[in-house]
C-alpha positions in Angstrom: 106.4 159.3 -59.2 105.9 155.7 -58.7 105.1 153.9 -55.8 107.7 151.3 -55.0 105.7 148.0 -53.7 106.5 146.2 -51.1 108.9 143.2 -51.0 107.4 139.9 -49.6 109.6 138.7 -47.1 109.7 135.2 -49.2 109.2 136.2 -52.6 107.1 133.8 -54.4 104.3 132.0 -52.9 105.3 128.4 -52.2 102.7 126.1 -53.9 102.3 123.3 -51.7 100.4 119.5 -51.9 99.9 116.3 -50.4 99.1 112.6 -51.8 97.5 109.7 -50.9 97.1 106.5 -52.8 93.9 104.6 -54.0 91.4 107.1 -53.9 88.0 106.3 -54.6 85.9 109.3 -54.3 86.9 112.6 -54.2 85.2 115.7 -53.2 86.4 119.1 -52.4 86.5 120.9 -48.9 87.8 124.3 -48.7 89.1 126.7 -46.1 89.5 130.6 -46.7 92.0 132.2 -44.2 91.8 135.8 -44.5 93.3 139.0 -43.0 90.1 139.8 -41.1 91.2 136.4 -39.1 87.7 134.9 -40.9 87.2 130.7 -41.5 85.3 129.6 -44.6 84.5 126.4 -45.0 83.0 125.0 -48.0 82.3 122.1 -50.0 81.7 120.9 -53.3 81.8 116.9 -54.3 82.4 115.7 -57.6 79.0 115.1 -58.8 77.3 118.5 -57.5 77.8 121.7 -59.3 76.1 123.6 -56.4 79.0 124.5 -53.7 77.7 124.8 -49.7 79.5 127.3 -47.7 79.8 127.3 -43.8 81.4 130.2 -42.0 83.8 129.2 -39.3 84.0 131.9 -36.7 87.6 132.6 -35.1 89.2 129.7 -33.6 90.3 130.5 -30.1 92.8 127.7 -30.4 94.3 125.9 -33.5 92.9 122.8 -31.8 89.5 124.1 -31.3 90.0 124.7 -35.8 90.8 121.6 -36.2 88.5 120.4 -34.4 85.6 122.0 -36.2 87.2 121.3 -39.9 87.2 117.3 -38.8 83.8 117.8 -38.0 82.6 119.3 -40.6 84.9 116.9 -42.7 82.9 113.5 -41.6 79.7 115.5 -42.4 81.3 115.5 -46.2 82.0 111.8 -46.1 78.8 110.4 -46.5 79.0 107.1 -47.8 82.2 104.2 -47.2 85.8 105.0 -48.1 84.8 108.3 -49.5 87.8 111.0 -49.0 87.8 115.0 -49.6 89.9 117.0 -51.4 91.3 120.3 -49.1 92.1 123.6 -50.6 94.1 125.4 -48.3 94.9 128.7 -49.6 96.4 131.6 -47.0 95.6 134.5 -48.1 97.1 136.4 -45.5 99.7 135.4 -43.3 101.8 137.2 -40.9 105.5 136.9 -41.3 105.4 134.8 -37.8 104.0 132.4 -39.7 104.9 129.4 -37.2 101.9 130.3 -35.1 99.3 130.1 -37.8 96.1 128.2 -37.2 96.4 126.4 -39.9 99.0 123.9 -38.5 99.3 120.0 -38.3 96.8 119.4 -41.0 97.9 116.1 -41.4 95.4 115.1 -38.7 92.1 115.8 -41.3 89.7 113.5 -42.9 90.9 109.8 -43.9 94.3 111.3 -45.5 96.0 107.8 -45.5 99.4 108.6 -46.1 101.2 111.7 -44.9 103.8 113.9 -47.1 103.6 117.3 -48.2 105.7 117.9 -51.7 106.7 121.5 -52.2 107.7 122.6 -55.6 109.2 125.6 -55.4 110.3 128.3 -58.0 113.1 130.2 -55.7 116.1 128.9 -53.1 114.2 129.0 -49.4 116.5 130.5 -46.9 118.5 126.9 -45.7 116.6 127.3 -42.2 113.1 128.1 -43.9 112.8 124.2 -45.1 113.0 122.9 -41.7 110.6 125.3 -40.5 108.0 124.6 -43.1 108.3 121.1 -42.1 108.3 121.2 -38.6 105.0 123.7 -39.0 103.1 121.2 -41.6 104.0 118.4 -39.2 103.8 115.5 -41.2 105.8 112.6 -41.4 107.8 114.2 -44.7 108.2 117.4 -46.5 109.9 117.3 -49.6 111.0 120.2 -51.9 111.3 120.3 -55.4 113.4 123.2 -56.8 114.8 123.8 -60.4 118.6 122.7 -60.8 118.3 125.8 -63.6 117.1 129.6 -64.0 115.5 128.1 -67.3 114.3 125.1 -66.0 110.0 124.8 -66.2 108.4 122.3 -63.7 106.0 121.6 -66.6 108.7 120.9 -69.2 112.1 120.0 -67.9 112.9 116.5 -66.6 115.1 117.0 -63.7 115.1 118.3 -60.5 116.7 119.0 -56.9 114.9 117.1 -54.5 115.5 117.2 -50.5 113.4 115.6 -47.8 112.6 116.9 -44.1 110.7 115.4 -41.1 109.2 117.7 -38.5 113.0 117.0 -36.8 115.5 117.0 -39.2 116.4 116.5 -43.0 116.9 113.0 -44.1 119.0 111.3 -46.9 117.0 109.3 -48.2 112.7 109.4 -48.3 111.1 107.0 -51.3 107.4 107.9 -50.3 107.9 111.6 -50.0 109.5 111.3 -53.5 106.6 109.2 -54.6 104.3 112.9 -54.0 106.8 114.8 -55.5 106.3 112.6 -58.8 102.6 112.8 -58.4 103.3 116.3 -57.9 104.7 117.0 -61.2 103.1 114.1 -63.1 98.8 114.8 -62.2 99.3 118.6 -60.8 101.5 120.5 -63.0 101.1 118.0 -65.7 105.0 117.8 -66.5 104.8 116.3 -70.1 108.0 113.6 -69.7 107.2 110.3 -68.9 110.7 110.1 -66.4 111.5 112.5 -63.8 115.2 112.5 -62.5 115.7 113.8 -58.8 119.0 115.2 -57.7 119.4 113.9 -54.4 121.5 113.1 -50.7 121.0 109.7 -51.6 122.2 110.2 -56.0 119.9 110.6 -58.3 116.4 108.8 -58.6 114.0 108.6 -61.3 110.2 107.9 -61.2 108.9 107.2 -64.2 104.5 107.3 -64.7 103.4 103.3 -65.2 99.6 102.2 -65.7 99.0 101.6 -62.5 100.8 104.1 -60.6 104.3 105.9 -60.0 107.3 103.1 -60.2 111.0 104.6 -58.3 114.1 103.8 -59.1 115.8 103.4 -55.7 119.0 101.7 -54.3 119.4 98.3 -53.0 120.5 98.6 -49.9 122.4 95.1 -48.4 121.6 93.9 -44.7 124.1 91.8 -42.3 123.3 89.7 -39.3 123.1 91.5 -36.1 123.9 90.1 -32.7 121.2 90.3 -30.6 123.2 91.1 -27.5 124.5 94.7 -28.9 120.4 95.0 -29.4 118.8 94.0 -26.4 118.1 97.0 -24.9 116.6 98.4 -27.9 114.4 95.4 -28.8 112.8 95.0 -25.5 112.4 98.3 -25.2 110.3 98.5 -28.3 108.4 95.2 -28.2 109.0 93.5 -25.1 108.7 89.9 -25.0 107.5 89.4 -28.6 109.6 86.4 -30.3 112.4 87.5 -33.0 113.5 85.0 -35.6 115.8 87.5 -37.2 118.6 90.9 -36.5 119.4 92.5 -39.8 121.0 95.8 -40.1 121.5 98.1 -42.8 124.5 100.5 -42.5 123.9 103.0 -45.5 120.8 103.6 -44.1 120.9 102.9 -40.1 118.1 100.7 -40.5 117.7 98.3 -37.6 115.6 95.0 -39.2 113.7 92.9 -36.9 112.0 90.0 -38.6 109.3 88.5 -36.1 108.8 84.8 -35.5 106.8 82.8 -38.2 104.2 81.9 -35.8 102.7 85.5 -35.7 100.3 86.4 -38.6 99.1 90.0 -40.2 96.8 90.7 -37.4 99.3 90.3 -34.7 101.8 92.9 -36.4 98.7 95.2 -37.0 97.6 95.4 -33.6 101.1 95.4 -32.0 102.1 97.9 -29.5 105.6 99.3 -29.8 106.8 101.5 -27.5 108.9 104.5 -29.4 108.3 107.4 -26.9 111.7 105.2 -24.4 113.6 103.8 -27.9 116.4 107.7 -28.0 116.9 106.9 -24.2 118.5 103.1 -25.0 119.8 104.0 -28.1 121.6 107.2 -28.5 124.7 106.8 -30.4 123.5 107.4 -34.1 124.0 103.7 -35.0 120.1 103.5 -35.6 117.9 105.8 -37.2 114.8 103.7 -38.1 113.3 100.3 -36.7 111.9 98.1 -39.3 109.3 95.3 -37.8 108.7 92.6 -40.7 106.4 89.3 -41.1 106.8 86.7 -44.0 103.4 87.1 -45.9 100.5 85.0 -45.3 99.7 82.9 -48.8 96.4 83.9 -49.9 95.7 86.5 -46.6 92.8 88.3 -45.6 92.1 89.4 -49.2 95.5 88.6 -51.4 98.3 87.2 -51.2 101.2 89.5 -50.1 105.2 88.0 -50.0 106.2 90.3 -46.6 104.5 92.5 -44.5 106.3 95.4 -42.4 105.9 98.8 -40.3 108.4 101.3 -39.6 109.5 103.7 -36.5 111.9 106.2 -36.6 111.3 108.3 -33.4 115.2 109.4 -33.7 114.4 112.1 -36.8 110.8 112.7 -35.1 108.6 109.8 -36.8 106.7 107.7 -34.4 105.4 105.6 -36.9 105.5 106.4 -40.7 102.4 105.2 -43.1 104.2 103.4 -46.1 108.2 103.9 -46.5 110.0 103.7 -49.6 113.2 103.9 -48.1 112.3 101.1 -45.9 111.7 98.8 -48.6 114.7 99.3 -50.1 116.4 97.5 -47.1 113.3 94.9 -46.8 113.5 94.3 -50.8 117.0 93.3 -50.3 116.4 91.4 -46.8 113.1 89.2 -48.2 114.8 88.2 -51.7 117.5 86.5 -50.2 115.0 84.3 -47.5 112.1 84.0 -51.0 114.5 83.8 -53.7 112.3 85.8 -55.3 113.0 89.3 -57.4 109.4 90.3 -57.9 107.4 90.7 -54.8 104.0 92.2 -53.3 104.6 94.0 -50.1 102.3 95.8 -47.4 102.9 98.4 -44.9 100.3 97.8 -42.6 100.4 100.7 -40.3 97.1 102.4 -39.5 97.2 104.3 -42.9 99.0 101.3 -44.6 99.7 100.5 -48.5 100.4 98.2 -50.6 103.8 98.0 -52.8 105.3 96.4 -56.1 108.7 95.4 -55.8 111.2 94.6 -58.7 115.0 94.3 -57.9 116.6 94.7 -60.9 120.2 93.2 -62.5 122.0 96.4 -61.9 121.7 96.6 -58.2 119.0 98.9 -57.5 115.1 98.1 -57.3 111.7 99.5 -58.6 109.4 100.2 -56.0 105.7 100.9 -57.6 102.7 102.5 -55.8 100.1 104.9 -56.5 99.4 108.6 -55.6 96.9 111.1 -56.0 96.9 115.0 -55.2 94.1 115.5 -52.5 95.3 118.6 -50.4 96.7 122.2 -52.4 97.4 125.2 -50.5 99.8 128.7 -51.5 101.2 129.9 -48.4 102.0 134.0 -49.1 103.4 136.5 -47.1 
């Protein structure tokens, strides 16, 4: 008689990786979580065949882990800009899985932008997505199912695509959709040059360019915006700093603040905005993101960039996002019309910033171009 084995309460494992742009070293840091409730930590950059291996005793806390993995993680980074690869893989986890130690990784190492792509070969339960993202914590989780039981995430060319913040899904996510390509494209080496993603927000295509990932995204228009129905909001967020411009975006609840001329790179930079008060002075839906933008400075600190921006969307649990595609598919549209320009060099310059290409394009919609690379993989399993 056989032995009937055991069903796995969500089937598959769930294959999951993050991205950052501009890498220029990698090495590889690993962590073994296994059902004896045993760390491993190890390490093994690029140019050394040997691999070290620390064991981590049990965390008493997740913070106390993380603590000891950032540790260990600056010991890896021994030279300027160097970054780490992590390899995450669960080898056991309980079906509570929420309460694993191995949450908020986001906060390891010098990973400079924050999304977690998660390609995944069955349907999640609908309330399973938001979980995952609210447990990863980062600023999105996206995931990539096939549209198709014959579909192959190495061979076919489109894909169902949904994006989630630790609060809520959203319609529309450019830079999470920038992993998922780099997903696809670097990790599972998906042999088509275009990728088609079946979205909230339509379909959008990112397409593998030289240097980097370019997204087809929409335009999205912006109308003046008294400053009166504002007030509350803006002086809640940056107090007395000087506004030349209101824009607002109604596809995408985009509130556009343009600060004054006089202000350069560094002031934006080292601005402090106040988004723990901004859902207490605006709580009616009408704003979902608050975009702070700076006309470029010619020939700046090292080259010459048209606009500058950062973004806060505390209202779907984003303090402060790293680079935002989405964003710049209202900014593209704003900065065109005050340049009269249609190709244009853009930087986020949050803490983890980046640098974008921008092309708006005769048929209404824009190509926004940046670069990825896969540095985090982990399987989650039940």
């Amino acid at each position: 008689m056989k032995k009937k084995k055991k069903k796995k309460p969500f089937g598959k494992s769930v294959r999951t990786l993050f991205e950052v742009p501009n890498l220029e070293y990698k090495g590889r840091l690993s962590v073994l979580y296994s059902s004896q409730e045993t760390f491993r930590l190890s390490s093994c950059p690029r140019d050394q065949r040997a691999r070290e291996s620390t064991p981590l005793p049990p965390p008493a806390s997740s913070q106390a882990w993380l603590k000891t993995l950032r540790h260990r993680a600056a010991e890896l980074q021994r030279r300027p800009s160097a970054s780490f690869v992590l390899d995450l893989r669960v080898e056991h986890l309980r079906r509570h899985w929420l309460s694993s130690p191995s949450s908020s990784l986001s906060h390891l190492g010098n990973l400079r932008q924050k999304s977690l792509a998660v390609p995944s070969a069955q349907e999640l339960e609908e309330d399973m997505h938001q979980k995952i993202a609210r447990e990863m914590n980062l600023s999105e989780t996206a995931f990539i199912r096939k549209l198709h039981p014959t579909d192959n995430f190495a061979q076919s060319s489109c894909f169902g695509l949904r994006w989630f913040t630790p609060a809520s899904e959203v319609p529309l996510c450019g830079h999470a959709t920038l992993a998922s390509a780099a997903v696809l494209f670097y990790k599972i080496k998906n042999v088509n040059s275009t990728l088609t993603f079946v979205t909230l927000s339509g379909e959008l295509r990112a397409r593998q360019a030289e240097d980097g990932i370019v997204l087809d995204l929409p335009l999205y228009p912006v109308y003046s915006q008294d400053f009166h129905e504002v007030e509350d909001l803006i002086k809640t967020a940056i107090g007395n700093t000087l506004v030349q411009d209101i824009c607002y975006s109604p596809d995408t609840r985009k509130l556009l603040l343009r600060l004054s001329d006089t202000y350069d790179r560094s002031f934006l930079e080292n601005l402090k905005v106040n988004t723990e008060n901004l859902l207490q002075v605006e709580n009616t839906g009408k704003v979902k993101g608050l975009i702070l933008t700076l006309k470029g400075e010619p020939g700046g600190q090292s080259q010459s960039f048209d606009f500058y921006s950062r973004y806060f969307a505390p209202w779907v649990g984003v303090a402060e996002d790293p680079v935002t595609g989405s964003a710049h598919a209202v900014l593209s549209s704003y900065w065109s019309q005050q340049l009269g320009k249609k190709e244009m060099h853009a930087f986020q310059c949050s803490q983890r910033g980046g640098e974008l290409g921008i092309s708006l394009r005769p048929d209404g919609r824009v190509d926004i171009r940046g670069g990825a690379a896969v540095v985090l993989e982990g399987t989650l399993t039940a």
